[in-house]
N, C-alpha and C positions, 0 to 999 in steps of 0.2 A: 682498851679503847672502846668507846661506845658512841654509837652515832644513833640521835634519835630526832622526832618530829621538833622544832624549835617553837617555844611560849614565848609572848610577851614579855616573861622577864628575860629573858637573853639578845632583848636588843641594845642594851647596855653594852654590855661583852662584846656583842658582835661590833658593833661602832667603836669600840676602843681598838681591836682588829682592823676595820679598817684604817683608823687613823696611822697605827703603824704602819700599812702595808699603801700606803698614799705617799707616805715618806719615802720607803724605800724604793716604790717606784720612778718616783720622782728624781733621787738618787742618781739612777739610769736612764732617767731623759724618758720614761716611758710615763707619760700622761693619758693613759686609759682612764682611771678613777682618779677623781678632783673633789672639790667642794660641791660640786653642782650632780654628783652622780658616784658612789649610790649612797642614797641617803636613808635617814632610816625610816622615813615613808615607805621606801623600796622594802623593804624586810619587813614591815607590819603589815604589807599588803599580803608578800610571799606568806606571813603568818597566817593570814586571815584564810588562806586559799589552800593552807596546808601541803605547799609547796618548799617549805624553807625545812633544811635538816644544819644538824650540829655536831658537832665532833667535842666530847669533853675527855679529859685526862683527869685520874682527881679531881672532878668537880668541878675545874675549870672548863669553860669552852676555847679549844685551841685552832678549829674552822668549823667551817659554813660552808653548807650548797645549796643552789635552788636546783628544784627537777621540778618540770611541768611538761605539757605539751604546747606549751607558745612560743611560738616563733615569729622573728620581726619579720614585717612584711619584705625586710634588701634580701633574706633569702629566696623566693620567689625567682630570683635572676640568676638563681645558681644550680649547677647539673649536679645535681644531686641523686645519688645509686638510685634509691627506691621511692616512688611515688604512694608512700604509708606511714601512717601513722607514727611520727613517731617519740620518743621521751627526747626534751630539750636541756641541757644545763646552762645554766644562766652563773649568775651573781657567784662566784665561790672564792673562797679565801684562808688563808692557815697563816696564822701568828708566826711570824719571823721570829718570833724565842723558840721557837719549836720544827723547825727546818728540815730538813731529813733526816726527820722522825716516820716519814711513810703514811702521815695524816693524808696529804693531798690525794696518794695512792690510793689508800682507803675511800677517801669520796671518791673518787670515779667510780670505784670497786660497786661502791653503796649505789651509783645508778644505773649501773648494770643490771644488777640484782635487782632492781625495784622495776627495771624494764622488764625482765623473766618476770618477775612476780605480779604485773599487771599485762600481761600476754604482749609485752612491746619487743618487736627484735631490735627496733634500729633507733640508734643513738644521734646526735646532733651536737654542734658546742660550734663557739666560733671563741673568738682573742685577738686580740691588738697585736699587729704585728711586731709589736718592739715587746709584748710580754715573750721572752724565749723564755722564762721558766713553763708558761703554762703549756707552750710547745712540747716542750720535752716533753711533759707530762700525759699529755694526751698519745704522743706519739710512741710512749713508752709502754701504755694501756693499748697498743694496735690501731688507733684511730689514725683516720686517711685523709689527707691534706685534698679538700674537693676544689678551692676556689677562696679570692676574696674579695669580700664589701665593702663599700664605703657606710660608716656607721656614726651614727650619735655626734656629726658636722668634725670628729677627729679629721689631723692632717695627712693622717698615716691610715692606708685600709686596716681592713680585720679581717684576720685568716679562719676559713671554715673548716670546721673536722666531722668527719661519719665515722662511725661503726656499725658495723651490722653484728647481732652474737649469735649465734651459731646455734 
């Protein structure tokens, strides 16, 4: 597995990913991502900003993360551990052909690591309360359920996750 910075050419890939993973959430009644979000504006920007990483197998791209330091302004109303700086994960995603293969594991892994390696201890992530995959997942990596927002006019809040590493 290799996960690296994502080019322009891998918006392609990436938007075929999401279109699967639109379907299948849709499947489960969870409408976090639609037509209208995220689009691949969203990923050319994360490109341009050097915020977007990739996950390929063989040559294929099999997920996506963004890591930055932006955070929407609905966290602001939330009791969050530490008053610091810290690394955000946004936009991420792993091809449903490729499932618990331990991609998604890996990105969290990947912004941990890039938190160490840019002096960041503490971590951030929020999800659509009807995603329980990405629940799991966070909660699998240690991350702490702080609180939820009301986000991007959804019916359903969004659940926020911290970590701090150690």
């Amino acid at each position: 597995m290799m996960i690296r910075t994502a080019t322009m050419d891998d918006v392609s890939s990436i938007m075929e990913i999401i279109q699967t993973v639109i379907v299948e959430m849709h499947s489960y009644n969870n409408f976090q991502w639609d037509a209208s979000y995220p689009q691949a504006k969203d990923f050319i920007g994360d490109i341009k900003n050097g915020d977007l990483f990739v996950s390929s197998r063989v040559d294929k791209i099999v997920g996506f993360i963004c890591i930055n330091r932006e955070q929407p302004v609905e966290y602001d109303g939330l009791r969050w551990s530490l008053l610091e700086e810290a690394l955000v994960i946004h936009r991420m995603g792993v091809s449903p052909d490729c499932r618990k293969a331990g991609i998604g594991f890996e990105l969290v892994l990947f912004a941990e690591e890039l938190a160490i390696k840019n002096n960041v201890r503490y971590l951030k992530t929020d999800t659509y309360s009807l995603n329980t995959n990405a629940q799991g997942l966070f909660q699998k990596h240690g991350y702490v359920f702080i609180g939820e927002m009301s986000f991007r006019g959804k019916e359903e809040p969004f659940y926020c996750y911290e970590k701090l590493i150690k």
